[in-house]
FIKOLZA-1660 file (N, C-alpha, C; in steps of 0.1 Angstrom, whole numbers, plus 5000, padded with zeros to 4 digits):
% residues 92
   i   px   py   pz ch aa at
   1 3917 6008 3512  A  X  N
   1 3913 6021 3516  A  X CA
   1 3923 6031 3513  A  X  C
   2 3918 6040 3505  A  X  N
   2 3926 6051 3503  A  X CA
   2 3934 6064 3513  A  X  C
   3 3940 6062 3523  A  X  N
   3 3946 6073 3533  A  X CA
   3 3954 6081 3533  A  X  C
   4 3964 6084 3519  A  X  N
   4 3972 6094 3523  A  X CA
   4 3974 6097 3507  A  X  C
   5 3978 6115 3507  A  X  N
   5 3981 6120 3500  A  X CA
   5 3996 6131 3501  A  X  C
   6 4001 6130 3490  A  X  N
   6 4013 6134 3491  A  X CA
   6 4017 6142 3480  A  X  C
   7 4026 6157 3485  A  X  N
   7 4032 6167 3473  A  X CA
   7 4044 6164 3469  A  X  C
   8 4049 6162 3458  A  X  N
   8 4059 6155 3452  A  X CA
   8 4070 6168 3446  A  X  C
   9 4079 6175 3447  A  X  N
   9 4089 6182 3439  A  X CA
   9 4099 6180 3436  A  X  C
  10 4102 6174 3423  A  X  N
  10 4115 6167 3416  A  X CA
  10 4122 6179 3412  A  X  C
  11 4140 6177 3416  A  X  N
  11 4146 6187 3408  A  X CA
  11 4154 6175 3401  A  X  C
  12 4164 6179 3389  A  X  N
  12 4174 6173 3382  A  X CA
  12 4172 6174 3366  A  X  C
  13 4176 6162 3360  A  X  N
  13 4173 6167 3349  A  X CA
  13 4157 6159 3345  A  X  C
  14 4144 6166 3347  A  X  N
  14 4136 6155 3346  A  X CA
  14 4124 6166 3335  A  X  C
  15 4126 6175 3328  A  X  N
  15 4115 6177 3318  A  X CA
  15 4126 6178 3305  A  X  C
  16 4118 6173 3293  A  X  N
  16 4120 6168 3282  A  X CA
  16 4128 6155 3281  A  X  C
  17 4127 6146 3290  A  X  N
  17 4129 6130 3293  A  X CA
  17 4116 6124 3292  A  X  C
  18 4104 6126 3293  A  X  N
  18 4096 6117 3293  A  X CA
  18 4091 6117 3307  A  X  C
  19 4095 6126 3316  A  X  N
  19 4092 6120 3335  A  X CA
  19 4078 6122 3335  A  X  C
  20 4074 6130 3330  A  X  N
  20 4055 6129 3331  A  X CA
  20 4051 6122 3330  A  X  C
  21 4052 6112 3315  A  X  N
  21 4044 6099 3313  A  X CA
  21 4051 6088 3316  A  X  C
  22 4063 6086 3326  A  X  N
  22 4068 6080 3328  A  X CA
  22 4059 6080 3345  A  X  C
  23 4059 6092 3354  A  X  N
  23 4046 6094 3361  A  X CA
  23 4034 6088 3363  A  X  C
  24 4029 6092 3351  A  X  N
  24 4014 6091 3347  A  X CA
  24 4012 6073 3347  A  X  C
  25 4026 6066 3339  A  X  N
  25 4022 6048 3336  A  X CA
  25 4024 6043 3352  A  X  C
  26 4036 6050 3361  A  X  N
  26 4037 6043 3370  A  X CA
  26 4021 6042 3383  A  X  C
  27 4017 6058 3378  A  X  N
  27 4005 6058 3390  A  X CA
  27 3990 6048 3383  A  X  C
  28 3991 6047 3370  A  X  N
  28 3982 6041 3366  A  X CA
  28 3985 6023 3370  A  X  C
  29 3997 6019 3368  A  X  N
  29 4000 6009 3372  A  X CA
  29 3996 6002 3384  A  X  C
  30 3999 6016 3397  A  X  N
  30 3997 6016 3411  A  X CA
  30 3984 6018 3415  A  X  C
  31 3975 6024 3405  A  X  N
  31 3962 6026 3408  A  X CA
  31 3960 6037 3420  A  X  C
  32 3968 6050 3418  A  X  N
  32 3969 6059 3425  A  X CA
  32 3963 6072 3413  A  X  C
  33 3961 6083 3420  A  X  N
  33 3951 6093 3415  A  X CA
  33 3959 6107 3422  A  X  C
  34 3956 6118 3411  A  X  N
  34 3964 6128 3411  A  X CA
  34 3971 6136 3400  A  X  C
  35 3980 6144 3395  A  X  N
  35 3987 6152 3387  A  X CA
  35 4002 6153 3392  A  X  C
  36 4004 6154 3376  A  X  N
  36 4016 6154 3373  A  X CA
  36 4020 6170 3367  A  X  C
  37 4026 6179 3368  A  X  N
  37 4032 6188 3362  A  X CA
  37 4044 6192 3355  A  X  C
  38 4050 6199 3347  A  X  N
  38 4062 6211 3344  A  X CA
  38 4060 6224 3357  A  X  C
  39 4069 6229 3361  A  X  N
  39 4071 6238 3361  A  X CA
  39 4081 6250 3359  A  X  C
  40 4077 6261 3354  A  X  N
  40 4080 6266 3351  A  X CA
  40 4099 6272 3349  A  X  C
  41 4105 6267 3365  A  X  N
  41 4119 6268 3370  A  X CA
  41 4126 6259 3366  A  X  C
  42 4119 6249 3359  A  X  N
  42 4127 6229 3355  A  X CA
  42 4124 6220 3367  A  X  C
  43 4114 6224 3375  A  X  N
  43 4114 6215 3382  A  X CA
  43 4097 6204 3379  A  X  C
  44 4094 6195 3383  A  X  N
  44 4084 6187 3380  A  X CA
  44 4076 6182 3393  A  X  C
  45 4066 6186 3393  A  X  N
  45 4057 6186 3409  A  X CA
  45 4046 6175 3402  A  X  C
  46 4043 6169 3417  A  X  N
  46 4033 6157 3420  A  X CA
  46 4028 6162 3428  A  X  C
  47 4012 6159 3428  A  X  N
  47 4006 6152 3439  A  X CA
  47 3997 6138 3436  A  X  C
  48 3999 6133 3440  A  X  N
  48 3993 6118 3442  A  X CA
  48 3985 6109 3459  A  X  C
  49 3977 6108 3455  A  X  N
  49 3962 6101 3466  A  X CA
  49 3963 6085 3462  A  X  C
  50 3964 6080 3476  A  X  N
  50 3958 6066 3472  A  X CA
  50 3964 6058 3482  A  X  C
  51 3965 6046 3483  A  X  N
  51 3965 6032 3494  A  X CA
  51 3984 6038 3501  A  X  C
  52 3983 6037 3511  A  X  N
  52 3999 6043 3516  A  X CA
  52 4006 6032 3510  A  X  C
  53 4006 6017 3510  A  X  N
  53 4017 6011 3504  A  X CA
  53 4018 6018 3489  A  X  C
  54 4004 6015 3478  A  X  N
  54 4007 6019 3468  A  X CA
  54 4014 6035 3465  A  X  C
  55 4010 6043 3476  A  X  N
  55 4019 6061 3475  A  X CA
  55 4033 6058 3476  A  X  C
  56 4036 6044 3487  A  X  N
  56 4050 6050 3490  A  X CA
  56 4059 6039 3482  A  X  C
  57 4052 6030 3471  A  X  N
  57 4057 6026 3455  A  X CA
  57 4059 6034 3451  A  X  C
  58 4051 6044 3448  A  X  N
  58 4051 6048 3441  A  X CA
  58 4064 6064 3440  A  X  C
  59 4066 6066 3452  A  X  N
  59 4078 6074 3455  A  X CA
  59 4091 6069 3453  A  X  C
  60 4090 6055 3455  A  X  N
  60 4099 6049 3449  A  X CA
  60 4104 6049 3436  A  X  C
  61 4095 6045 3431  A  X  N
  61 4098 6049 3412  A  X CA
  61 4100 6058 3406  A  X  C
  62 4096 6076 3416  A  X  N
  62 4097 6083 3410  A  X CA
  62 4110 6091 3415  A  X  C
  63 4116 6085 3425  A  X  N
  63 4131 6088 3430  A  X CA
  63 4140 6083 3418  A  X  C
  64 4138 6072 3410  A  X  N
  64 4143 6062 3404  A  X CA
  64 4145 6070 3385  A  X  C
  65 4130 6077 3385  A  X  N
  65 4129 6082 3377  A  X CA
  65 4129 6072 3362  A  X  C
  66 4129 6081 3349  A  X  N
  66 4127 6076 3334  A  X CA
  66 4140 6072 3334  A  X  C
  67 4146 6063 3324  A  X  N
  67 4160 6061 3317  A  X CA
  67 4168 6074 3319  A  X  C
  68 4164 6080 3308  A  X  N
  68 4171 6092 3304  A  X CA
  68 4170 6106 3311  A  X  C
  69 4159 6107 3324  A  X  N
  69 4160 6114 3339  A  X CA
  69 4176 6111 3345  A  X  C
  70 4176 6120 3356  A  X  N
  70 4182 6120 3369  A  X CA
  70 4177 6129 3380  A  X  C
  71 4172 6123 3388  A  X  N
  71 4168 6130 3395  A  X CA
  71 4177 6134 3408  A  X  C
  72 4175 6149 3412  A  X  N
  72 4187 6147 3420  A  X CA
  72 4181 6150 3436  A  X  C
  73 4171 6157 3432  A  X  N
  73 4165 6159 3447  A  X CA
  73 4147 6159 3445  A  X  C
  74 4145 6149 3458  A  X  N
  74 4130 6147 3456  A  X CA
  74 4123 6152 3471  A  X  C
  75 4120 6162 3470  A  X  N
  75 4112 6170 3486  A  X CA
  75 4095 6161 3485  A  X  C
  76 4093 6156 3496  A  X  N
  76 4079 6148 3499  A  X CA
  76 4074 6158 3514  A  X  C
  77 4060 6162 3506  A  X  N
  77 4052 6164 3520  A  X CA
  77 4039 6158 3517  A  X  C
  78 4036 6150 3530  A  X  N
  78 4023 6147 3532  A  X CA
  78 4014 6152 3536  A  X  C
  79 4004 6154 3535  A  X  N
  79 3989 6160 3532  A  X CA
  79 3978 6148 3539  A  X  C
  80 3968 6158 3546  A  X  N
  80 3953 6148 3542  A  X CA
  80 3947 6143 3533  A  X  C
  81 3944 6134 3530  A  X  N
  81 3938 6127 3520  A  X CA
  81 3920 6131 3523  A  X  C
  82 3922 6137 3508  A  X  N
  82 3908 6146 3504  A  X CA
  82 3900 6136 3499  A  X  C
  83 3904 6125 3492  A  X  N
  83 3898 6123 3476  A  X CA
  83 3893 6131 3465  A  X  C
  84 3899 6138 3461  A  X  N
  84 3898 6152 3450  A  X CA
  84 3903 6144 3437  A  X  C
  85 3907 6131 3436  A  X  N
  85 3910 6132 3423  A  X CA
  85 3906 6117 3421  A  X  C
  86 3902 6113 3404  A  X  N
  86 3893 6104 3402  A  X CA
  86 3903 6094 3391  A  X  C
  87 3915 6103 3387  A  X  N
  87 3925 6094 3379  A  X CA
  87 3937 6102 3379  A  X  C
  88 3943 6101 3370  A  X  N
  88 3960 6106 3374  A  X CA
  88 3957 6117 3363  A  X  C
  89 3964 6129 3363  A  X  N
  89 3962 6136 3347  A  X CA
  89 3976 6143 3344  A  X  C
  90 3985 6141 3334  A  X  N
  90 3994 6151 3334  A  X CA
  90 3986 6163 3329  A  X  C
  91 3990 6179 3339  A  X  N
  91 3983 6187 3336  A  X CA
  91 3992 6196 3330  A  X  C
  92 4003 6202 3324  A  X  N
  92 4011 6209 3317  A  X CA
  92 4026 6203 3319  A  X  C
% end
């Protein structure tokens, strides 16, 4: 059962590493749904829906980050779970 959704904001060093599709494999892995972004400041925002064990894997890995990331600070807020989203997408 799908119950919780969560806003994800990575700071450190995580755009032009790969952290998107490093994102994108781990939620597909996890079978979690949602978006991946850039933005604009250097920092890299999530939101991801899906099974709470699999969400809070999945926070795991993205603390943990790509090889060539570091992440230095990861802010989590939880949300109601809408079901708004049908697969993962990196969107910019």
């Amino acid at each position: 059962m799908k119950d919780v959704c969560v806003h994800l904001l990575i700071e450190g060093r995580v755009q032009g590493v790969g952290f998107r599709y490093f994102a994108l494999k781990c939620a597909q892995k996890l079978n979690v749904t949602g978006w991946v972004r850039n933005n604009f400041d250097g920092t890299v925002e999530i939101e991801v829906e899906g099974d709470r064990s699999a969400v809070e894997e999945y926070i795991a890995k993205i603390k943990l980050g790509p090889t060539w990331g570091n992440v230095k600070d990861l802010s989590v807020e939880y949300k109601s779970y809408e079901g708004k989203y049908s697969s993962f997408e990196v969107t910019r």
